[in-house]
N, C-alpha and C positions, 0 to 999 in steps of 0.2 A: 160748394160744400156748405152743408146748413152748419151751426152752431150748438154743441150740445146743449142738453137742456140742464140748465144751473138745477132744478129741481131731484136730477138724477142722483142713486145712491154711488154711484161710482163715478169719481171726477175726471177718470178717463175717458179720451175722445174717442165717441162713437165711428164705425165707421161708415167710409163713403158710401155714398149711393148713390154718386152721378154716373155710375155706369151703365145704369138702363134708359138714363135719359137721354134722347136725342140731339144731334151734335143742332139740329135745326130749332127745336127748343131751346133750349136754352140759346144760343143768341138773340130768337127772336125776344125772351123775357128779358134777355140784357138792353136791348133798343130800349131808349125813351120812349119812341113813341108808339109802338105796339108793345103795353106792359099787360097782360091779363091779371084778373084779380089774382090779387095773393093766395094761395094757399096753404094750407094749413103743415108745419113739419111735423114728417112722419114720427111715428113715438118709439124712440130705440126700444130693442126687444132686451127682457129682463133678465140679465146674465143666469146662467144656470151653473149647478154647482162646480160640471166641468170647466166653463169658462175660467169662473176664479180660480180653478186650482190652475192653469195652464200660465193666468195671468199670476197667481202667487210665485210659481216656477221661473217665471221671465223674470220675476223680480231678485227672486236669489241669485240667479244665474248673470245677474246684471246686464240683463239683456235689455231693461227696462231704465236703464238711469242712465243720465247722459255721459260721455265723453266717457273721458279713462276713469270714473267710477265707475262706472262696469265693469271693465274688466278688470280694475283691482279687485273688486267684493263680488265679483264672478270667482277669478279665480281662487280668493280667501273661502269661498263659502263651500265652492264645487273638493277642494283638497278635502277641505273640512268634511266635507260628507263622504267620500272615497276614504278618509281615517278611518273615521267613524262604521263604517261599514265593515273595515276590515277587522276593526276591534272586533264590533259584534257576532261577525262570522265565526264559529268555531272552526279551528284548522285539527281536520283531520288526524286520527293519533296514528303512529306509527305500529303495524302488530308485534309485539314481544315474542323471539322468537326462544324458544324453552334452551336452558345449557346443558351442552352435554354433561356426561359425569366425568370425571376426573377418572380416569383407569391409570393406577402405578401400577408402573412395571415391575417385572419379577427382576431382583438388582442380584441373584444368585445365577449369574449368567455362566459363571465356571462351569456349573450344573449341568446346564444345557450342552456342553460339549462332551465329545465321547473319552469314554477313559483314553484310549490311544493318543488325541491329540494333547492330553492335559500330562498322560508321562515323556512326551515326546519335546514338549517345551520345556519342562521342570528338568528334564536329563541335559538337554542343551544348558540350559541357565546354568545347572549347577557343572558342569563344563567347561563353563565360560570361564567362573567365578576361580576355578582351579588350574585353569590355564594363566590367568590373569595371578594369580597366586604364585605359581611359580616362576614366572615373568618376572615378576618384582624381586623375588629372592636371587634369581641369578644375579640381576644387578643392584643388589643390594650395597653392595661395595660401593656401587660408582654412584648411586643414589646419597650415600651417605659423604660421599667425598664430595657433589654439589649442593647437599646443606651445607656441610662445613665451610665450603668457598663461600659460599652465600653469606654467611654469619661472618666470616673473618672480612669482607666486603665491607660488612654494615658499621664493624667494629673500625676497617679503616677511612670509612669517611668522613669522619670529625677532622683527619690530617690533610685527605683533600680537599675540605670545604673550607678549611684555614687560610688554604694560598688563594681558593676563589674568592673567597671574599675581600681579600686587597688585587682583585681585577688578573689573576693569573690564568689564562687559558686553563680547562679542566683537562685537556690533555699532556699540557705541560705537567699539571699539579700531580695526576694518574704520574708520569715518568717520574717526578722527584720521591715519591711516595716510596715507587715502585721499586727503585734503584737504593733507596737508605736501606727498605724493607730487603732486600736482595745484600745489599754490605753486610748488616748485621749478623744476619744468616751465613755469611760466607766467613766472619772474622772468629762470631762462634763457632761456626764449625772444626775453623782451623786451629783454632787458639783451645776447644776445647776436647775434643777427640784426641788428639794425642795424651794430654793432663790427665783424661778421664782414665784410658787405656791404662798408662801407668799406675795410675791410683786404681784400679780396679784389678790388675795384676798382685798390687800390694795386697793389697785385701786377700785375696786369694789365695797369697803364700802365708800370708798370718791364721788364714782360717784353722789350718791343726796345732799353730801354738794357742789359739783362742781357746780349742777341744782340749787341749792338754792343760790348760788353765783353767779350765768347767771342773776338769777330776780330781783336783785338789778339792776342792767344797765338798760336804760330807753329804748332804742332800743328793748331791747328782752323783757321789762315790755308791750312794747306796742304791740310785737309780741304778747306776751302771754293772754293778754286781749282780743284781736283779736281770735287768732286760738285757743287758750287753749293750750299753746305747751308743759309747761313743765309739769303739771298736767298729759297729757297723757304720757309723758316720763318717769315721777314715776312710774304710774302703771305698764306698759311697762314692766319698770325691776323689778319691785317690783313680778309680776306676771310670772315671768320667763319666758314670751316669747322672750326673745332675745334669751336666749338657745335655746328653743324650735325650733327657725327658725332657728338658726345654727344648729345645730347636729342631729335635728328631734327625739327629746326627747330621754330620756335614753336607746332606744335601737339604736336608731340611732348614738351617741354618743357612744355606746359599738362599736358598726360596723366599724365605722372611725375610732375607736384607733387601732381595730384589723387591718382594713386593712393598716396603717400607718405600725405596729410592721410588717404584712408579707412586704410590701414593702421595710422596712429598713435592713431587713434580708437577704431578695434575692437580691437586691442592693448590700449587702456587699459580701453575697456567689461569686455572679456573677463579681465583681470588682477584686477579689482576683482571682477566677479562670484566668480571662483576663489578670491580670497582672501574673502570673505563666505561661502563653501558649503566649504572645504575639508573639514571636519573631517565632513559628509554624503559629499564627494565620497569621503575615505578609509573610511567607512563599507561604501559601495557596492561597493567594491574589496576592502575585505576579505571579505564577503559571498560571493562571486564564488569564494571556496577551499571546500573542504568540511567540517563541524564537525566532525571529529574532526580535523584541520587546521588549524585557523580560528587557532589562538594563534599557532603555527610561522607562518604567513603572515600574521599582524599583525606580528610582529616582522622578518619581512625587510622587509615595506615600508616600517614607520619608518624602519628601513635605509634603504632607499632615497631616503624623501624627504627624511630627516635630510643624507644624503650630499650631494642636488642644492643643498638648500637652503643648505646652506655654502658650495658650488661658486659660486653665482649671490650670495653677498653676498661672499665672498670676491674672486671679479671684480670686484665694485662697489669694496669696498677696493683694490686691486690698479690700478683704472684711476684711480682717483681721486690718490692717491699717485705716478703716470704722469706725471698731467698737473699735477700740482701742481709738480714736480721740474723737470718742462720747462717753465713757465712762469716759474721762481723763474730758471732755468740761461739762457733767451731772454731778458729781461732785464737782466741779468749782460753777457750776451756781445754786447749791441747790437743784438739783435731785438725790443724792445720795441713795434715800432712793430705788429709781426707775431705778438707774444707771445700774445694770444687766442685767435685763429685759430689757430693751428699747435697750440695747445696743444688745441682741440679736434681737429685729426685726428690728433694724437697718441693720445687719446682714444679716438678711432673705432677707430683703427688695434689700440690695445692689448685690447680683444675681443676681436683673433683671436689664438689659440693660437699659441704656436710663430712665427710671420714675425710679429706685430704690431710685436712692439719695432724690429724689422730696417725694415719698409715705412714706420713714425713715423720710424726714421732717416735714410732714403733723403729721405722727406720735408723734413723738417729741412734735412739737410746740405743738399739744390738749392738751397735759399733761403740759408742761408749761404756756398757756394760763388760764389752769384752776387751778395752785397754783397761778398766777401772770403774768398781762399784760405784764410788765418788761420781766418776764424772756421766756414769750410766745415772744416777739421781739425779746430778744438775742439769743435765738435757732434758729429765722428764720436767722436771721444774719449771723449767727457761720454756717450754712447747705448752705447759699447762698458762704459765702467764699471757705467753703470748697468743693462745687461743679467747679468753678473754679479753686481750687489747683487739684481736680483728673482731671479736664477734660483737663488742658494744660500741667499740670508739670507726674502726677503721673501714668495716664494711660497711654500717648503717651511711657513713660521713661519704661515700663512695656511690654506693647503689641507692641513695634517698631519692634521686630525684626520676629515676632509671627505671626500677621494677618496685613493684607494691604488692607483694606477695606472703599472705600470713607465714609464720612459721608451718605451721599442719602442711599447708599444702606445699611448702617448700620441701620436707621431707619427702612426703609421700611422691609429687613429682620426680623429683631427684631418684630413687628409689626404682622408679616405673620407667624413667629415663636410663637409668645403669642395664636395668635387665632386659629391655629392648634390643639398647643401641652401643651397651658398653661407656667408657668414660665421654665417647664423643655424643650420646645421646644422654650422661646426666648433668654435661656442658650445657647441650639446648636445652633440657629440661625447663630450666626457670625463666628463660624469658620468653618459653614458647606456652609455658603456665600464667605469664603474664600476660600477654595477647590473649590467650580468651578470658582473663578474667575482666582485662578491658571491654572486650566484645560485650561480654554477659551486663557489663554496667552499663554503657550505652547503648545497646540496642533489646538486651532481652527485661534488662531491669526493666525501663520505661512504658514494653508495654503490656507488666505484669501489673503496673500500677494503673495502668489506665484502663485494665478491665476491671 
């Protein structure tokens, strides 16, 4: 293999050209002793443009440099120009395909159907609505007798949460409740039904010396000559029609006692059972919200029963204190004879919201008016003080922490509860005005303010 020529523009080795030379040539020129003259080396041919470029290509490509520089600065160059390439190539755009148009729909789809099906649903519905109406009204009675248990339930479980909380089984605690609640009721009964009986017999034989004591006074002398008033008020009662229009004569007064006896029965069946399940029945109730919910709606219904449950032992305080006051002041003022009796529809009376203290007074004073003007003024007297002792000192110190219900809507409540449900519906009245007014603060207040 000749030697390139140092003169050359390219310092790369030429290539071979011993491959047309004869293998007999060239040994014979390799012998010392047969050398023929030298010859002249052929003159490499002058790269042309494509050579260079083939030979600049081997160089990138690192096909031209020794060892692993090659193929590191092959493979650094060859990425680099497949980058590069790919940059420079635009990629193809995707064609934009046109949007449809939004078509709303017609939302008066009533429209669309034929009168026949549109009175045919509307006559069902309102159907429904009056079947379901008079459903409720038939058991309106027994509806109203499982609020009532309900409410007297709430009111007695401050007694059985007493003995639970010194570790006493709550079924234990349900029977002690249950069995004082049961004495009580059996000791008044006994103790006072007879007392009453007499004392309401009394009454009732005084009634025409009261009338014959009204006709001495010249006002009612002069009524009486006029209208005839007390004349027809003897025969009146003399002829038993006052019974008669209360109780709707002896069968009708059978009817009322019996359905009194079932009411007080199921009342108590039903108050007991409520107080034995409550803590399943608030269970049930709380269930009924949704888990991610469920805490926020455990805590208003404590709310809630916490609130009823004060409302209904606070009542029990409140009438008790009532009737204690009016028997202690009957007594006192020379009604002793009648001191039981009155002090129980005192009693009665102070249940109802707002007029109870007023109708025990009405009550009261007739019967004092008609043993003595005197002591008919001091009963009005002694009812007028004492409705300002409950209405600033005794009820605020009682119900403060229980209901929070303005005045306004305590009347008005009260009011809407009497002509519903009667005295048992303007009993729940107010703490069933409290529950939503709690409602209304914690859940609808908060998010009128956050709109």
């Amino acid at each position: 293999m000749t030697a390139p020529d140092p003169g050359a523009k390219d310092d790369l080795p030429a290539p071979e050209d011993t491959g047309n030379v004869p293998e007999t040539v060239a040994e014979e020129s390799s012998s010392p002793e047969t050398q023929p003259t030298e010859r002249p080396a052929p003159e490499p041919a002058r790269p042309t443009a494509d050579s260079r470029r083939r030979r600049r290509s081997g160089v990138f490509r690192g096909k031209m440099l020794p060892g692993g520089f090659g193929q590191f600065f092959g493979g650094l160059f060859g990425n680099a120009r497949k980058g590069a390439k790919q940059l420079l190539t635009p990629t193809p755009e995707e064609p934009v395909l046109p949007v449809p148009p939004v078509v709303v729909q017609n939302e008066t789809k009533l429209l669309n159907h034929s009168p026949f099906s549109i009175g045919f649903f509307g006559a069902l519905g309102v159907l429904v609505a009056i079947s379901l109406m008079v459903a409720v009204a038939q058991v309106q009675n027994i509806l109203i007798l499982v609020v009532l248990s309900l409410f007297l339930a709430l009111g007695l479980s401050p007694a059985v949460e007493f003995f639970t909380r010194r570790r006493v089984p709550r079924a234990l605690a349900v029977f002690f409740v249950t069995v004082t609640l049961l004495g009580i009721i059996v000791l008044g009964v006994t103790a006072l039904v007879p007392l009453m009986t007499n004392q309401v017999q009394s009454l009732a034989f005084r009634v025409p010396y009261w009338i014959a004591m009204l006709a001495t006074n010249e006002q009612v002398a002069r009524w009486d000559a006029q209208y005839n008033l007390l004349e027809t008020a003897q025969r009146y009662l003399a002829s038993g029609g006052l019974v008669q229009n209360l109780f709707g004569g002896i069968w009708g007064a059978g009817v009322l006692v019996a359905n009194l006896i079932f009411s007080v029965i199921m009342t108590l069946v039903l108050t007991i059972y409520f107080l034995a399940s409550l803590p399943a029945i608030k269970e049930a109730i709380y269930k009924l919200a949704p888990a991610s919910r469920r805490a926020r709606s455990r805590y208003l219904a404590d709310e809630i029963f916490r609130g009823v449950s004060g409302y209904i032992t606070g009542m029990f305080m409140i009438v008790t204190v009532a009737s204690g006051c009016s028997f202690i002041f009957m007594n006192i003022i020379g009604l002793g004879a009648y001191s039981l009796a009155l002090s129980f529809i005192v009693a009665l009376f102070c249940f109802i919201p707002l007029v109870g203290s007023s109708l025990a007074m009405l009550a009261v004073a007739l019967v004092g008016f008609a043993t003595s003007p005197t002591t008919g003024i001091a009963t009005i007297i002694y009812f007028l003080i004492y409705q300002q002792f409950d209405a600033y000192i005794l009820y605020p110190t009682v119900m403060k922490r229980t209901v929070k219900v303005p005045g306004a809507l305590v009347v008005l409540s009260a009011l809407i509860g009497g002509i519903l449900l009667g005295v048992i519906g303007a009993l729940i009245a107010i703490p069933t005005t409290a529950a939503l007014l709690l409602l209304y603060r914690e859940v609808v207040q908060p998010h009128l303010d956050a709109s």
